[in-house]
C-alpha positions in Angstrom: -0.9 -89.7 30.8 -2.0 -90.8 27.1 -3.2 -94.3 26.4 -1.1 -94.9 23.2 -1.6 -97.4 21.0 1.2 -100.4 21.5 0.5 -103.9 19.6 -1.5 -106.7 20.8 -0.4 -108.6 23.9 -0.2 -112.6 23.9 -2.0 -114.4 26.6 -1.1 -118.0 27.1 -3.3 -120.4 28.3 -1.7 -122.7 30.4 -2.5 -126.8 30.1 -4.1 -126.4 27.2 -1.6 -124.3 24.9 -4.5 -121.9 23.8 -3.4 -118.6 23.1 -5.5 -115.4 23.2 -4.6 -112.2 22.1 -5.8 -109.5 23.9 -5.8 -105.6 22.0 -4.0 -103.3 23.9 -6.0 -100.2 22.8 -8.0 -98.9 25.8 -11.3 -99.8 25.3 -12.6 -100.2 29.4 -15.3 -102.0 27.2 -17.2 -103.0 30.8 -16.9 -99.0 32.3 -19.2 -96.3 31.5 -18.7 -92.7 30.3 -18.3 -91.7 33.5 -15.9 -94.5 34.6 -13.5 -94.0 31.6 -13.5 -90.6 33.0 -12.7 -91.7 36.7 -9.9 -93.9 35.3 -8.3 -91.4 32.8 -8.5 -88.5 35.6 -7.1 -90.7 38.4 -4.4 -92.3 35.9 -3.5 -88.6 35.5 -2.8 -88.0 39.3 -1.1 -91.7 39.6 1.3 -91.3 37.2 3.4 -88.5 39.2 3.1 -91.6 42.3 4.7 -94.2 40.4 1.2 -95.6 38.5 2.5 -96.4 35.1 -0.5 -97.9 33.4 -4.1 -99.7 33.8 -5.1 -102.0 31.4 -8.6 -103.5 30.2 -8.0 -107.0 30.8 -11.9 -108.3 30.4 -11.7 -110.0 26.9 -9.0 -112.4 28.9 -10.6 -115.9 29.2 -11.0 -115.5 33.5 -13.6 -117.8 33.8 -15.3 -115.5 36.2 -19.1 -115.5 35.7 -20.7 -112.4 35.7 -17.2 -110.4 35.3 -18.6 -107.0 33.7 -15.0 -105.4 33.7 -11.3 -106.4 34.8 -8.9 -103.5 35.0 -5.0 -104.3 35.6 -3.4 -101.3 37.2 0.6 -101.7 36.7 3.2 -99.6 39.1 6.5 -98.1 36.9 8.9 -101.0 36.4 6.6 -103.8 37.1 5.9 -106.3 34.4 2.9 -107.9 35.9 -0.2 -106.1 37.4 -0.4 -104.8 41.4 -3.8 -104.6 41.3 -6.8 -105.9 39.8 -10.1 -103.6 39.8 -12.6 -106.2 39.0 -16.8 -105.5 38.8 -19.0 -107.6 39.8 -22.8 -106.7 38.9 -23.1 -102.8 40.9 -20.1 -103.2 42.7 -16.2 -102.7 42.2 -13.6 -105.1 44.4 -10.1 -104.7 44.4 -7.7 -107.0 44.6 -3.8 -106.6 45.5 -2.0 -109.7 43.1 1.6 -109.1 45.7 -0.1 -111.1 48.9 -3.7 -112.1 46.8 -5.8 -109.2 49.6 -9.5 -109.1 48.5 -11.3 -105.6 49.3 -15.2 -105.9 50.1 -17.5 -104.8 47.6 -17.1 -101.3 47.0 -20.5 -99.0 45.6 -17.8 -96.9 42.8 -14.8 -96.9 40.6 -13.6 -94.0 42.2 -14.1 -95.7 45.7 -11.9 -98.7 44.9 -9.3 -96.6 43.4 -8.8 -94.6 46.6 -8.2 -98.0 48.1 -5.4 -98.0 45.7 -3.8 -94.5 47.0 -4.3 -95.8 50.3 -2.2 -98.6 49.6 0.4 -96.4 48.0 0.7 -94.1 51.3 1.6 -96.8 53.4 3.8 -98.5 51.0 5.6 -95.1 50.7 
């Protein structure tokens, strides 16, 4: 899978009619080396299971303190996200946007990704 460069992407704010624009370029400004590693290689193995994309959501205005990286992952045909991969000081938590499940802290990227395949095996 490449991460090609499409434009910006327009993120509304709702109530107060802010907008923020959000680059679409895959920065994974809040992952490491190692982590932008993790991602690429697993995006790799996703894609043949129906993974289309992740995206580096962080610069969004969450309002979540201490938020060091927000990571939609998007399935093949979905407009909006399936998953969130969101860290949190050391740790990585998942959550699963369809029924709003919240995993427990989680020590790696790779770890909470696996939750992710998981997810797809018993979905399949």
């Amino acid at each position: 899978m490449s991460f090609a460069v499409i434009e910006d992407i327009r993120f509304i704010t709702t109530g107060r009619g802010e907008e923020t624009w959000v680059p679409r370029a895959q920065t994974y400004a809040g992952l490491d080396e190692a982590e932008r590693q993790a991602l690429s290689d697993w995006l790799d193995y996703a894609g043949a299971r129906g993974i289309d994309a992740a995206m580096d959501l962080s610069v969004r205005p969450w309002g979540v303190a201490g938020a060091g990286a927000i990571v939609g992952v998007f399935e093949a045909g979905k407009e909006k996200a399936s998953w969130l991969l969101l860290r949190h000081g050391a740790g990585w938590t998942l959550a699963r946007c369809a029924d709003g499940f919240v995993s427990d802290a989680m020590f790696s990227l790779s770890a909470t990704l696996a939750l992710i395949d998981a997810d797809r095996t018993l979905a399949d």
